[in-house]
mmCIF file as Biopython writes it, N, C-alpha, C and O atoms, coordinates in Angstrom:
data_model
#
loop_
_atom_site.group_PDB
_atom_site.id
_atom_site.type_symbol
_atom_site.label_atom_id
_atom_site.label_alt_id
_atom_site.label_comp_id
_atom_site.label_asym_id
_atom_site.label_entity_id
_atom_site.label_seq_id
_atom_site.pdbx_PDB_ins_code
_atom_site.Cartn_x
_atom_site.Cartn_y
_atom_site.Cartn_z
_atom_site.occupancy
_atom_site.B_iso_or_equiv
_atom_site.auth_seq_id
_atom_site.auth_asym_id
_atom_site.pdbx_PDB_model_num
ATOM 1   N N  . UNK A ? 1  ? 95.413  243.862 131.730 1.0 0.0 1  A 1 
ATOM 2   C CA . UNK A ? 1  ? 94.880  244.592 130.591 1.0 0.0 1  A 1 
ATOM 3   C C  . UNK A ? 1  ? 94.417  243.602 129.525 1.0 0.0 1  A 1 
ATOM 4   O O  . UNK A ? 1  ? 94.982  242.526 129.329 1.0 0.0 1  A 1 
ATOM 5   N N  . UNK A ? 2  ? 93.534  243.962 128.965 1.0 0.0 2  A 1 
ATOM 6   C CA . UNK A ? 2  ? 92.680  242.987 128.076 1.0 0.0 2  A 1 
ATOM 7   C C  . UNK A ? 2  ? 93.380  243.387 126.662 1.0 0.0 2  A 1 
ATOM 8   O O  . UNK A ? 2  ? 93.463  244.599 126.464 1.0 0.0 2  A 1 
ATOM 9   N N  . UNK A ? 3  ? 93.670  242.900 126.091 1.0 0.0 3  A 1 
ATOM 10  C CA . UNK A ? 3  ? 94.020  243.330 124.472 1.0 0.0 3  A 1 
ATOM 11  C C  . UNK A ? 3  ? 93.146  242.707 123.737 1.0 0.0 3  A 1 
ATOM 12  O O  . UNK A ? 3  ? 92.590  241.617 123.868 1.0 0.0 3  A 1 
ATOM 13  N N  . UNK A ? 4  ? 93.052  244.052 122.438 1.0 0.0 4  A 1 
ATOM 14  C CA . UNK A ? 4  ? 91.964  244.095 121.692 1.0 0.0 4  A 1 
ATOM 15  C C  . UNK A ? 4  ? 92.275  242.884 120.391 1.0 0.0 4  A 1 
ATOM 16  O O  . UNK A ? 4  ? 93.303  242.321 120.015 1.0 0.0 4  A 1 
ATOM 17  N N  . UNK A ? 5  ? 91.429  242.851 120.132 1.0 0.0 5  A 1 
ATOM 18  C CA . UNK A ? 5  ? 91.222  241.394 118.810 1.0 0.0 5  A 1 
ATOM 19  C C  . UNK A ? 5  ? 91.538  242.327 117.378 1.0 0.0 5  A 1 
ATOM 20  O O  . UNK A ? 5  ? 90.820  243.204 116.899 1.0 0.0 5  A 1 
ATOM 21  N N  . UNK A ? 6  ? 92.567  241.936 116.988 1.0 0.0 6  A 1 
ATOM 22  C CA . UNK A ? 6  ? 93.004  242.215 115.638 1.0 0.0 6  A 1 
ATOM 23  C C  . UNK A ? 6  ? 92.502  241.677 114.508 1.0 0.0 6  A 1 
ATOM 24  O O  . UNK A ? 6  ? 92.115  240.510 114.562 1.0 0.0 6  A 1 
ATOM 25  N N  . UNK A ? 7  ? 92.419  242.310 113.441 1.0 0.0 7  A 1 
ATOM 26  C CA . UNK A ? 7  ? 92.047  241.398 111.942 1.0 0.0 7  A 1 
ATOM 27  C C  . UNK A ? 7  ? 93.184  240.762 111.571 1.0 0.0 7  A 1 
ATOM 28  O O  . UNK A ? 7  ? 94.214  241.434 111.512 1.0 0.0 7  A 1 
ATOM 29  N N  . UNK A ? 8  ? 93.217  239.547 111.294 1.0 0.0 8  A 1 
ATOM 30  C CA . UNK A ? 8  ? 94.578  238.944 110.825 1.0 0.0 8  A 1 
ATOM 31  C C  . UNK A ? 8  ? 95.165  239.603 109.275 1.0 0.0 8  A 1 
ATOM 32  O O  . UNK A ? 8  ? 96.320  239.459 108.876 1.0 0.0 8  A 1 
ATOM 33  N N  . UNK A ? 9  ? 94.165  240.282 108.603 1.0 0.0 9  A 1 
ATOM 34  C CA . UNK A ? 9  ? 94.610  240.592 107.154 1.0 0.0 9  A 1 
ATOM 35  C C  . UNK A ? 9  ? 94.923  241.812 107.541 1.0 0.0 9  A 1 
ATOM 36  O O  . UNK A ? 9  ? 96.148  241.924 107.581 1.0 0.0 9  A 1 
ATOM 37  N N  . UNK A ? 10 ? 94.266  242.966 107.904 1.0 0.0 10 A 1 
ATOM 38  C CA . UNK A ? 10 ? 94.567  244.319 107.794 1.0 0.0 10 A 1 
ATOM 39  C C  . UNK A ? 10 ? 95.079  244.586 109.018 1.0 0.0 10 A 1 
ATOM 40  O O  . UNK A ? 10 ? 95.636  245.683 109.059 1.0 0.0 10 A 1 
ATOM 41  N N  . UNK A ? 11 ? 95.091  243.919 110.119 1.0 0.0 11 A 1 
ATOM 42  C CA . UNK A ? 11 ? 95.775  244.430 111.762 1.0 0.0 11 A 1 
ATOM 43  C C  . UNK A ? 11 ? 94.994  245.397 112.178 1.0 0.0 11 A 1 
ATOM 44  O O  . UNK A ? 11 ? 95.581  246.107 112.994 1.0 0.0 11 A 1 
ATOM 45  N N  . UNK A ? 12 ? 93.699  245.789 111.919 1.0 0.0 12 A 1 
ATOM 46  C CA . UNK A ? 12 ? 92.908  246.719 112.756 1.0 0.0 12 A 1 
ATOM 47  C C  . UNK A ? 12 ? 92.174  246.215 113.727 1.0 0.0 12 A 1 
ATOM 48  O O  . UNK A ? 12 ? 91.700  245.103 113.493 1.0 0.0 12 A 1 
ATOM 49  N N  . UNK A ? 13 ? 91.902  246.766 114.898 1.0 0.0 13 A 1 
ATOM 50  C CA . UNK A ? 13 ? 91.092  246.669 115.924 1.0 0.0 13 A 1 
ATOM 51  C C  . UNK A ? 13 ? 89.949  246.031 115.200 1.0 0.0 13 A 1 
ATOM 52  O O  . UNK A ? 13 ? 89.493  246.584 114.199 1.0 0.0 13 A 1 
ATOM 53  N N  . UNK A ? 14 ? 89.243  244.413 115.832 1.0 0.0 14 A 1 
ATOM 54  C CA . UNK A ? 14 ? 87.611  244.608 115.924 1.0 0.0 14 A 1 
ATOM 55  C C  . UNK A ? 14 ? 86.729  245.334 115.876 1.0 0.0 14 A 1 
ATOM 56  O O  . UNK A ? 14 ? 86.903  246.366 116.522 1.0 0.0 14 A 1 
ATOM 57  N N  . UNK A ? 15 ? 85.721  245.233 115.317 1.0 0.0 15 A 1 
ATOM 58  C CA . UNK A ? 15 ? 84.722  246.560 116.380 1.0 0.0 15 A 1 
ATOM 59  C C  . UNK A ? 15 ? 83.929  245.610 117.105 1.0 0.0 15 A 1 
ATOM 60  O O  . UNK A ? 15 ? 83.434  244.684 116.463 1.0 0.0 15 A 1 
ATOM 61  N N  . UNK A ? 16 ? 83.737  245.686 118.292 1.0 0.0 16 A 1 
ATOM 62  C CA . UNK A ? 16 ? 82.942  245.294 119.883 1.0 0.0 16 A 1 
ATOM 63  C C  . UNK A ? 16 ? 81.890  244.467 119.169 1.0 0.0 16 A 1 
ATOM 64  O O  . UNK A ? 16 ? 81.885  243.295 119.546 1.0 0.0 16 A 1 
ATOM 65  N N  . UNK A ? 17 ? 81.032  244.757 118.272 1.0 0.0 17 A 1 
ATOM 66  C CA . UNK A ? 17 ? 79.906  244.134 117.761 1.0 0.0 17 A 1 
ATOM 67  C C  . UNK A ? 17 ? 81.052  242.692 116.924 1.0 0.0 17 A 1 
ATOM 68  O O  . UNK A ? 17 ? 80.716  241.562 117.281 1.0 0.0 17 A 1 
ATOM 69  N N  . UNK A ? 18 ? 81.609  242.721 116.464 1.0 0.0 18 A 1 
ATOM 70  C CA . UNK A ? 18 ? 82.203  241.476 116.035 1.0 0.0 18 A 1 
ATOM 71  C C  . UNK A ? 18 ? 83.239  240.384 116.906 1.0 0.0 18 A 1 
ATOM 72  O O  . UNK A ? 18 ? 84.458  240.479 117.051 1.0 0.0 18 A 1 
ATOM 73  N N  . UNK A ? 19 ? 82.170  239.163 117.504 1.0 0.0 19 A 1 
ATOM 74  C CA . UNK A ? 19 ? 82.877  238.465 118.460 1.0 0.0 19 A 1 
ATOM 75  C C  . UNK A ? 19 ? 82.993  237.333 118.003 1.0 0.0 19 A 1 
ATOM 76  O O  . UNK A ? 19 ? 83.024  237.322 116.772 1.0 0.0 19 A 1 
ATOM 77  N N  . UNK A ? 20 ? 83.103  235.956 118.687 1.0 0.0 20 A 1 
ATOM 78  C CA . UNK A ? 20 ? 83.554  234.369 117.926 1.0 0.0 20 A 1 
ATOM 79  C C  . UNK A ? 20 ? 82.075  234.156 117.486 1.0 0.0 20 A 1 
ATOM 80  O O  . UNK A ? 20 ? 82.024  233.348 116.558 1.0 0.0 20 A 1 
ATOM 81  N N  . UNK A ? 21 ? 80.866  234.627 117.862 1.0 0.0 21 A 1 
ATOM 82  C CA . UNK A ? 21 ? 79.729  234.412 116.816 1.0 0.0 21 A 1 
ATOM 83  C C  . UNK A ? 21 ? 79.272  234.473 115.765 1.0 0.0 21 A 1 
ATOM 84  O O  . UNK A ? 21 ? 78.526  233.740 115.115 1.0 0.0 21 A 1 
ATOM 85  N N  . UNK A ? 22 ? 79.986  235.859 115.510 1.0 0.0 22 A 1 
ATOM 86  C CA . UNK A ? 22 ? 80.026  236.828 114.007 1.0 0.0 22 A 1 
ATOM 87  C C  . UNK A ? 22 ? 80.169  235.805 112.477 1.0 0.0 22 A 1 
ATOM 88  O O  . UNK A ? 22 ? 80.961  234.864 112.526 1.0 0.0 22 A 1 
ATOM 89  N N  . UNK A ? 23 ? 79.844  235.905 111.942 1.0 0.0 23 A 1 
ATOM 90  C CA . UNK A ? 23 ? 80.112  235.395 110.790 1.0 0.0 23 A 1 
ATOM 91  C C  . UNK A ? 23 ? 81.115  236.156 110.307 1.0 0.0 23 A 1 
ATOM 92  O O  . UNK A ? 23 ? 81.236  235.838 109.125 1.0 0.0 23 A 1 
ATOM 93  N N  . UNK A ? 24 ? 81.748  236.831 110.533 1.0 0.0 24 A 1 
ATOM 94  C CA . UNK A ? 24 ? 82.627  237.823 109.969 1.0 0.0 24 A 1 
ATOM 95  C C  . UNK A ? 24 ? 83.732  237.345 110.476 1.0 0.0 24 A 1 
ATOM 96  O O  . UNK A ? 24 ? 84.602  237.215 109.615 1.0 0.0 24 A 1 
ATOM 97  N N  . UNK A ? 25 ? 84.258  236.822 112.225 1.0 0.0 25 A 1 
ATOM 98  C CA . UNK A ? 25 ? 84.732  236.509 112.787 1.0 0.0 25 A 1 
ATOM 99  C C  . UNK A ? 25 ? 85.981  235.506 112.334 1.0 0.0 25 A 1 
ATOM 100 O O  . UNK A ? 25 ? 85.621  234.334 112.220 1.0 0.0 25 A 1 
ATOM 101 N N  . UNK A ? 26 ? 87.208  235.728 112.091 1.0 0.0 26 A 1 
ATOM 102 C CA . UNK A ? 26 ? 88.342  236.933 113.045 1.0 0.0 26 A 1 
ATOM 103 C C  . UNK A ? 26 ? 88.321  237.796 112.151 1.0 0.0 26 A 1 
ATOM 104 O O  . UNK A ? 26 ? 88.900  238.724 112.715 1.0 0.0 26 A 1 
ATOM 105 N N  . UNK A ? 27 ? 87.946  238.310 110.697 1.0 0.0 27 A 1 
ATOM 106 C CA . UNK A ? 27 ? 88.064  239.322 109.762 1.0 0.0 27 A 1 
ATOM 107 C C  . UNK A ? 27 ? 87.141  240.336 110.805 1.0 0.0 27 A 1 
ATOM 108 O O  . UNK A ? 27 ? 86.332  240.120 111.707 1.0 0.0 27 A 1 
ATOM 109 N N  . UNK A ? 28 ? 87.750  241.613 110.138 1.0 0.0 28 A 1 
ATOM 110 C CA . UNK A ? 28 ? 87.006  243.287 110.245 1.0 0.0 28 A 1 
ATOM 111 C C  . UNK A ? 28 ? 85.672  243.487 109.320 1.0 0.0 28 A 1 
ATOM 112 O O  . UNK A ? 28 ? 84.742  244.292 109.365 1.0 0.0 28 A 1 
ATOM 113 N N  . UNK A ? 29 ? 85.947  242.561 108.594 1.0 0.0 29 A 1 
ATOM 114 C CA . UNK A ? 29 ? 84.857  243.030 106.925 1.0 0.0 29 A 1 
ATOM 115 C C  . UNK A ? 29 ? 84.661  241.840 106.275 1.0 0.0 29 A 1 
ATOM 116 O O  . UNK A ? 29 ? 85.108  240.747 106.624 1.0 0.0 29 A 1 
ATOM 117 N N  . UNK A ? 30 ? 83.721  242.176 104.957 1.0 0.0 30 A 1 
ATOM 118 C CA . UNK A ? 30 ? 83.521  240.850 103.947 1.0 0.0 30 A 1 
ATOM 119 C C  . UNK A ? 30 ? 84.958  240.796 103.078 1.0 0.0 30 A 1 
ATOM 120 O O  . UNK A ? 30 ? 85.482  239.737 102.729 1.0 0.0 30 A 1 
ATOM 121 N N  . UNK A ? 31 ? 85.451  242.011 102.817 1.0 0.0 31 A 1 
ATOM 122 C CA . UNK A ? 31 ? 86.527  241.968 102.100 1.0 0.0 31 A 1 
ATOM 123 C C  . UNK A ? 31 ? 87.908  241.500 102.812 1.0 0.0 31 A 1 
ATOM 124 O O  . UNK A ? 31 ? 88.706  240.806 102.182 1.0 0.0 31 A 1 
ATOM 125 N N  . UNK A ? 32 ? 88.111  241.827 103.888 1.0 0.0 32 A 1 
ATOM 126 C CA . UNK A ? 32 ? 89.238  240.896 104.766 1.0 0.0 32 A 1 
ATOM 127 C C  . UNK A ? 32 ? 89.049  239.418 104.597 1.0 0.0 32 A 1 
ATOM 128 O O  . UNK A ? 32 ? 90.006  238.650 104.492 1.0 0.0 32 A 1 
ATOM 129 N N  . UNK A ? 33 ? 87.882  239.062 104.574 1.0 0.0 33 A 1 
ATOM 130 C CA . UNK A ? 33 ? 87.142  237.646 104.489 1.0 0.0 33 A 1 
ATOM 131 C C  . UNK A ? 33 ? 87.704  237.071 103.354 1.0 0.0 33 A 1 
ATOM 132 O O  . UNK A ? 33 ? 88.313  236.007 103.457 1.0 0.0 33 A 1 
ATOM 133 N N  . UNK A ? 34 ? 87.593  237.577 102.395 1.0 0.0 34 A 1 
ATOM 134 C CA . UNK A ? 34 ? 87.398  236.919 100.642 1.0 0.0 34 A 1 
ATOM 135 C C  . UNK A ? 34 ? 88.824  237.321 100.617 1.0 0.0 34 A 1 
ATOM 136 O O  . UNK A ? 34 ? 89.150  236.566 99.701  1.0 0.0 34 A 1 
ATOM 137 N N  . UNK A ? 35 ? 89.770  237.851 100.882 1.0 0.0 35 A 1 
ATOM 138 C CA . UNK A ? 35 ? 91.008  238.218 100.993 1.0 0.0 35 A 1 
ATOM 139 C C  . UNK A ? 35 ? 91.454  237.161 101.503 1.0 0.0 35 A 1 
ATOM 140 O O  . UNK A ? 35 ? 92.193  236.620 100.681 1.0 0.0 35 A 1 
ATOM 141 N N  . UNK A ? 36 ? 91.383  236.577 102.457 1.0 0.0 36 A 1 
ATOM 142 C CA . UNK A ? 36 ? 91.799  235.535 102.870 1.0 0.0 36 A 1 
ATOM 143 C C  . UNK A ? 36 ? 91.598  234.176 102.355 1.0 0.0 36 A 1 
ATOM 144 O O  . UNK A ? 36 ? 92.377  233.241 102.167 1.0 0.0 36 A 1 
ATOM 145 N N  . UNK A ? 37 ? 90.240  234.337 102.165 1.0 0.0 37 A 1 
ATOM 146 C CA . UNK A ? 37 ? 89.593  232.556 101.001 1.0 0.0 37 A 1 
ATOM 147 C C  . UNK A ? 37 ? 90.582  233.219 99.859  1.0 0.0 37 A 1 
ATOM 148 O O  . UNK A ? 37 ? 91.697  232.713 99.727  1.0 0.0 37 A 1 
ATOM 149 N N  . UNK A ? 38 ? 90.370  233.845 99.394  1.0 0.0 38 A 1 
ATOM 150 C CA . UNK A ? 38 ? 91.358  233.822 97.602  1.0 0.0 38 A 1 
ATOM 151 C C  . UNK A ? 38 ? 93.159  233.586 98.211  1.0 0.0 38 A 1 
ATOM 152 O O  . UNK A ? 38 ? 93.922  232.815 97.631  1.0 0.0 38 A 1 
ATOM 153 N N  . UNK A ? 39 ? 93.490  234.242 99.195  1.0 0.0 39 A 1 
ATOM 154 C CA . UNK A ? 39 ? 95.140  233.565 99.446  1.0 0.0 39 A 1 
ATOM 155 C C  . UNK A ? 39 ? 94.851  231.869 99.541  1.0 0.0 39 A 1 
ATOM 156 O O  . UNK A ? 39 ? 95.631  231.037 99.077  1.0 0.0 39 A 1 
ATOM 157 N N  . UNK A ? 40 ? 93.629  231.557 100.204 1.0 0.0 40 A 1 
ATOM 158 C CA . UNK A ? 40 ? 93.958  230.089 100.500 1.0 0.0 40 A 1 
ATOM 159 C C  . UNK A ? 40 ? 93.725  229.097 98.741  1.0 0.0 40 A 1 
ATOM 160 O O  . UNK A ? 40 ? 94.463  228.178 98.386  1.0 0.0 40 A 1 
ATOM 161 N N  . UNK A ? 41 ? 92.905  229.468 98.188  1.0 0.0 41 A 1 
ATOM 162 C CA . UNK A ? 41 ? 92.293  229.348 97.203  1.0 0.0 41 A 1 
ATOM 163 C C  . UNK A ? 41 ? 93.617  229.284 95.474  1.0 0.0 41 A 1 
ATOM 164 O O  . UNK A ? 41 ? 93.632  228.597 94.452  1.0 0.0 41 A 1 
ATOM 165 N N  . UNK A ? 42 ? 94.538  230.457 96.047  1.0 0.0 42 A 1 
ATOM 166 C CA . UNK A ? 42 ? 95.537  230.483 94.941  1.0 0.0 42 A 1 
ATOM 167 C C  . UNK A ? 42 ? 96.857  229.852 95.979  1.0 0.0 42 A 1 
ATOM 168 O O  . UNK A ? 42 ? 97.976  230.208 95.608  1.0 0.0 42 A 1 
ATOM 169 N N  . UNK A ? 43 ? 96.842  229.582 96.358  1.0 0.0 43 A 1 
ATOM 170 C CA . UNK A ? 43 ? 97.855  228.607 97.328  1.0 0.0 43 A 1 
ATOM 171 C C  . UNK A ? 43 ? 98.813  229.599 97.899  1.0 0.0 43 A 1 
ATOM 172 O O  . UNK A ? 43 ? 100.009 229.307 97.873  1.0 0.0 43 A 1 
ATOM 173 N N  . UNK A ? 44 ? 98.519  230.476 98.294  1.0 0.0 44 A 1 
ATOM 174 C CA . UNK A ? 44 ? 99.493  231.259 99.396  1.0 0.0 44 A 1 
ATOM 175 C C  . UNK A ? 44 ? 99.372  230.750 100.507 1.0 0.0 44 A 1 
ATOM 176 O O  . UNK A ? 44 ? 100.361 230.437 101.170 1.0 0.0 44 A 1 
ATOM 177 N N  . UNK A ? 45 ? 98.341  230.598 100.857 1.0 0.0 45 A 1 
ATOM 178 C CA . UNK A ? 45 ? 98.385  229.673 101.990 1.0 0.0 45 A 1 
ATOM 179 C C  . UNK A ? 45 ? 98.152  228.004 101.848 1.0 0.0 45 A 1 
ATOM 180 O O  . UNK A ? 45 ? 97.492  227.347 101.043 1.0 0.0 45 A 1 
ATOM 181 N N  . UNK A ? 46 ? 98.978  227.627 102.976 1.0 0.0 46 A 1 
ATOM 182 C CA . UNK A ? 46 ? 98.743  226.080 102.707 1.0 0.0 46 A 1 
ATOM 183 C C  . UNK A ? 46 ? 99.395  225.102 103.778 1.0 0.0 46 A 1 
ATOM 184 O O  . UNK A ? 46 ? 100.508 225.412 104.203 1.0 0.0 46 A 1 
ATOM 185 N N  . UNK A ? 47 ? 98.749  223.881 104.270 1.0 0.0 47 A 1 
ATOM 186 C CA . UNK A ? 47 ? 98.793  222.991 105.479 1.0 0.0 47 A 1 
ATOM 187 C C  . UNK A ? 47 ? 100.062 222.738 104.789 1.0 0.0 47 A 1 
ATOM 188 O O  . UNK A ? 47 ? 100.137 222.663 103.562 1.0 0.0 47 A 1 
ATOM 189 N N  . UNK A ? 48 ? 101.097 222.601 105.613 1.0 0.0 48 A 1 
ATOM 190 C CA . UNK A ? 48 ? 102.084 221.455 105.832 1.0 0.0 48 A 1 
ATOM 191 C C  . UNK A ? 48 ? 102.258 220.351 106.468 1.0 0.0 48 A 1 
ATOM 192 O O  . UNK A ? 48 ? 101.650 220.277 107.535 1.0 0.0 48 A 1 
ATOM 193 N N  . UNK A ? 49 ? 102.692 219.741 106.260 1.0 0.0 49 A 1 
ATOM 194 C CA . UNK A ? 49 ? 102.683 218.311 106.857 1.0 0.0 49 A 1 
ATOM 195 C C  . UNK A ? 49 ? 104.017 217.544 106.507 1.0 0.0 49 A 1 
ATOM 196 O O  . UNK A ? 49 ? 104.154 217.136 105.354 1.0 0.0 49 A 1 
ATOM 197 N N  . UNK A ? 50 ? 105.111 217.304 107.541 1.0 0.0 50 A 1 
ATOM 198 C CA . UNK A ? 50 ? 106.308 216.446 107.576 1.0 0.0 50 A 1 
ATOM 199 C C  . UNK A ? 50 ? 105.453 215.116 107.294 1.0 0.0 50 A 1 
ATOM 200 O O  . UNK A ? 50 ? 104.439 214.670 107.831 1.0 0.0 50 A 1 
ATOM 201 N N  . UNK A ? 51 ? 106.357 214.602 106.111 1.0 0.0 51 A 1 
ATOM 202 C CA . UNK A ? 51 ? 105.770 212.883 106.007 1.0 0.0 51 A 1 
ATOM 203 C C  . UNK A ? 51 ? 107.343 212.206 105.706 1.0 0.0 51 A 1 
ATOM 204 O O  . UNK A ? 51 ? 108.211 212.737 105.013 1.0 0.0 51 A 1 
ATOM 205 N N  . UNK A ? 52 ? 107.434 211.097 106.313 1.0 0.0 52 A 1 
ATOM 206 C CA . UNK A ? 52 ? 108.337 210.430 106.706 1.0 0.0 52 A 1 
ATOM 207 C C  . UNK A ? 52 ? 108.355 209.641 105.353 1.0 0.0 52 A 1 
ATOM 208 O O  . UNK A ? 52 ? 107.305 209.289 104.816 1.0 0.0 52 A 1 
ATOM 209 N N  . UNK A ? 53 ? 110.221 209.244 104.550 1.0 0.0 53 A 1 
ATOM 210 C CA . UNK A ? 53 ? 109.998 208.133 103.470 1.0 0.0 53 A 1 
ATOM 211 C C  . UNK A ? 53 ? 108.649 207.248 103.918 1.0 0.0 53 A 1 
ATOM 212 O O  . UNK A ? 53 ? 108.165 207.304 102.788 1.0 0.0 53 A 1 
ATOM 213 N N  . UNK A ? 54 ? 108.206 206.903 104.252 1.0 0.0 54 A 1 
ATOM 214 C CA . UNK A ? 54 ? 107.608 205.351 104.600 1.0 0.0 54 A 1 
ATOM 215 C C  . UNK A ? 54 ? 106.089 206.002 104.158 1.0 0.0 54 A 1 
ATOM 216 O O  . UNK A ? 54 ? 105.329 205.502 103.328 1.0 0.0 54 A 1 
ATOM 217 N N  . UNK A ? 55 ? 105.860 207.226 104.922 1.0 0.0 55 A 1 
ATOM 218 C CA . UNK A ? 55 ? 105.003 207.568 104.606 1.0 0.0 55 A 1 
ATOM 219 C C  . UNK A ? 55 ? 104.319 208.389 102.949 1.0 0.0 55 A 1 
ATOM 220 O O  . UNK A ? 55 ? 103.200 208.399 102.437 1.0 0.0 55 A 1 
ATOM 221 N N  . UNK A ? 56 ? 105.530 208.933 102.590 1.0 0.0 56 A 1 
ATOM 222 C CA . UNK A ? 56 ? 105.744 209.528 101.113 1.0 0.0 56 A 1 
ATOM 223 C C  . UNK A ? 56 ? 105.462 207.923 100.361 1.0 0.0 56 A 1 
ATOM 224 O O  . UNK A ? 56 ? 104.299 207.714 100.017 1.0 0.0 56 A 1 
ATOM 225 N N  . UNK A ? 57 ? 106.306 207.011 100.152 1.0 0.0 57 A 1 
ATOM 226 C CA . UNK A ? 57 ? 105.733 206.060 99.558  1.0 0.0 57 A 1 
ATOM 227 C C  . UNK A ? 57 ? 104.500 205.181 99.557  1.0 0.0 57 A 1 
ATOM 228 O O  . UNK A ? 57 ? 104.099 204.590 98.554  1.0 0.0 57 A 1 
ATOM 229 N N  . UNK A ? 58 ? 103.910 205.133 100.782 1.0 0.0 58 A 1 
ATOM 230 C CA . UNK A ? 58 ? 102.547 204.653 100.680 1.0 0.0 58 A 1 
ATOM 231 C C  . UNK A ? 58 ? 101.304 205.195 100.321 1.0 0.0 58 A 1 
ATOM 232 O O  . UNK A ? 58 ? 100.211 204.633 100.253 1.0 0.0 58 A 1 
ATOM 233 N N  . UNK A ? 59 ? 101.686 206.638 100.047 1.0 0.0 59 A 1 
ATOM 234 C CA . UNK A ? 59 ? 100.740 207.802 99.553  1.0 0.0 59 A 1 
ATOM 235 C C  . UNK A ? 59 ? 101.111 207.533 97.665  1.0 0.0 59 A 1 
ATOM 236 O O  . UNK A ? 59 ? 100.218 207.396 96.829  1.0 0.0 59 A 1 
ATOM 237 N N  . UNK A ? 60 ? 102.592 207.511 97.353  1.0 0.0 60 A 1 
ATOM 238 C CA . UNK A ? 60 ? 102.419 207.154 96.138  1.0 0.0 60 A 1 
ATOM 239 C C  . UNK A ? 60 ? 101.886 205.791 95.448  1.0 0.0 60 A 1 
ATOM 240 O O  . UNK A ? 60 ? 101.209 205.676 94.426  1.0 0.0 60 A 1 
ATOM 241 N N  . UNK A ? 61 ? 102.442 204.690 96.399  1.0 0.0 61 A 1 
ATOM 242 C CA . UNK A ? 61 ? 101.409 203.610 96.331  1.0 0.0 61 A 1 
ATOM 243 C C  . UNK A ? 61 ? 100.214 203.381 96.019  1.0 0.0 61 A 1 
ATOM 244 O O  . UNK A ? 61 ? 99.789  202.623 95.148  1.0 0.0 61 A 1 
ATOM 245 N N  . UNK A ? 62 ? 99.232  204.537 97.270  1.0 0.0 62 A 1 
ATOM 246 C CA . UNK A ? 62 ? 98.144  204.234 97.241  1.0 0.0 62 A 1 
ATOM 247 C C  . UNK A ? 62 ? 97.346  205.283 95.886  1.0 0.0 62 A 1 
ATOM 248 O O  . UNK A ? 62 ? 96.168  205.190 95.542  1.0 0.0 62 A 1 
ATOM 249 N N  . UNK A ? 63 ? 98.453  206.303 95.266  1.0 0.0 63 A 1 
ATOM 250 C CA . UNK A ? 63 ? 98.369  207.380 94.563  1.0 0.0 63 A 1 
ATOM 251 C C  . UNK A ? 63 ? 97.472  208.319 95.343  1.0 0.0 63 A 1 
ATOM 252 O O  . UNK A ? 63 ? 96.394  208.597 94.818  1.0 0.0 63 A 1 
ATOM 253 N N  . UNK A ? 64 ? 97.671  208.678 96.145  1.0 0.0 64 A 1 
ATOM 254 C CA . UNK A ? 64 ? 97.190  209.797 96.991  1.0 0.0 64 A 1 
ATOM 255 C C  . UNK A ? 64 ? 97.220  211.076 96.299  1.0 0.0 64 A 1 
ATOM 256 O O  . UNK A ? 64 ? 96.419  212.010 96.343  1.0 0.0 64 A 1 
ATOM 257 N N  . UNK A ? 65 ? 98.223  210.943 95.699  1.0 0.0 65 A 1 
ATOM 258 C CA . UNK A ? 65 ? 98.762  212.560 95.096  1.0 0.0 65 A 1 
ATOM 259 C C  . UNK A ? 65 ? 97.717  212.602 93.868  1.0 0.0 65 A 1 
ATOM 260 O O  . UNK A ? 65 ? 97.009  211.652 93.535  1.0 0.0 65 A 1 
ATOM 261 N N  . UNK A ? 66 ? 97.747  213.903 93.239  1.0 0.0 66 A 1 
ATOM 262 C CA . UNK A ? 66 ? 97.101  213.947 91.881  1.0 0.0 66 A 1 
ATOM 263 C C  . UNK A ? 66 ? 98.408  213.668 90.615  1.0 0.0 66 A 1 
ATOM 264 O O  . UNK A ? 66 ? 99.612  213.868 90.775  1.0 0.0 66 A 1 
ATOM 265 N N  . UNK A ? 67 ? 97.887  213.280 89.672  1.0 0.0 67 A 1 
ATOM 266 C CA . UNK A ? 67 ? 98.999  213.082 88.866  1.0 0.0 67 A 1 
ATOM 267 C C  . UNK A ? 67 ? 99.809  214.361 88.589  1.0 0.0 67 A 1 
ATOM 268 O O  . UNK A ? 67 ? 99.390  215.434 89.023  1.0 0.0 67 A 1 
ATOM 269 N N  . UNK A ? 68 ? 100.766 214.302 87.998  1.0 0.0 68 A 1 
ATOM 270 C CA . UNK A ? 68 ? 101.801 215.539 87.976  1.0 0.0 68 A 1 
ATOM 271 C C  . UNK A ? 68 ? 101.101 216.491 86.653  1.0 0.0 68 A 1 
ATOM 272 O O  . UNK A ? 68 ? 100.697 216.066 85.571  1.0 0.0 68 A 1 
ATOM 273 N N  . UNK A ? 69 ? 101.119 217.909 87.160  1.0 0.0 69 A 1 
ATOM 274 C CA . UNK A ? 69 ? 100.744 218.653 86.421  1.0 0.0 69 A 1 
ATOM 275 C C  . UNK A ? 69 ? 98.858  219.091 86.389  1.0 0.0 69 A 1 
ATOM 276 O O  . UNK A ? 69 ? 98.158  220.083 86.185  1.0 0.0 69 A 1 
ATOM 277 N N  . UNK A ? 70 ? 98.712  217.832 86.685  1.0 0.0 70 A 1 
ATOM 278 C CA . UNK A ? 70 ? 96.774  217.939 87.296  1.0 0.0 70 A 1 
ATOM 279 C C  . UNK A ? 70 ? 96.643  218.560 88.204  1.0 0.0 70 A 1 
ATOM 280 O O  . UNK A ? 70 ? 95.434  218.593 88.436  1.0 0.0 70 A 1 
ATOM 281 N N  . UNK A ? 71 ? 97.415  219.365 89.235  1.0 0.0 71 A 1 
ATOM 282 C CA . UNK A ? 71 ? 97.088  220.029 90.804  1.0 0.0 71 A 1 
ATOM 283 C C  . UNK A ? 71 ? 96.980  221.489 90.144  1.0 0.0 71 A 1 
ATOM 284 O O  . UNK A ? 71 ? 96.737  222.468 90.848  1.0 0.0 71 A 1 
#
């Protein structure tokens, strides 16, 4: 059995016309879309990344980070 392609924001079925070409693609809509850029955008969402002491200090070294309070 084939299972159907979900919207990751609202959990509804695709519709058939929206495939990995779509510009719309994995959203249902423009608004599932911009729903998702604004979570990433206000930091609900966000990459993690384990960094090892060695690595935490050569990022402050190199000041990788933004200064405190500037992010």
């Amino acid at each position: 059995m084939i299972s159907r392609l979900t919207c990751p924001i609202c959990k509804n079925d695709l519709p058939v016309e929206i495939d990995g070409d779509s510009a719309l693609f994995p959203f249902c809509s423009k608004r599932c879309k911009y729903v998702d850029l604004n979570r990433w955008m206000t930091g609900e969402y966000m990459v993690v990344e384990d960094l090892s002491p060695e690595q935490i200090e050569s990022q402050l070294m190199n000041e990788e980070f933004p200064p405190e309070g500037l992010d």
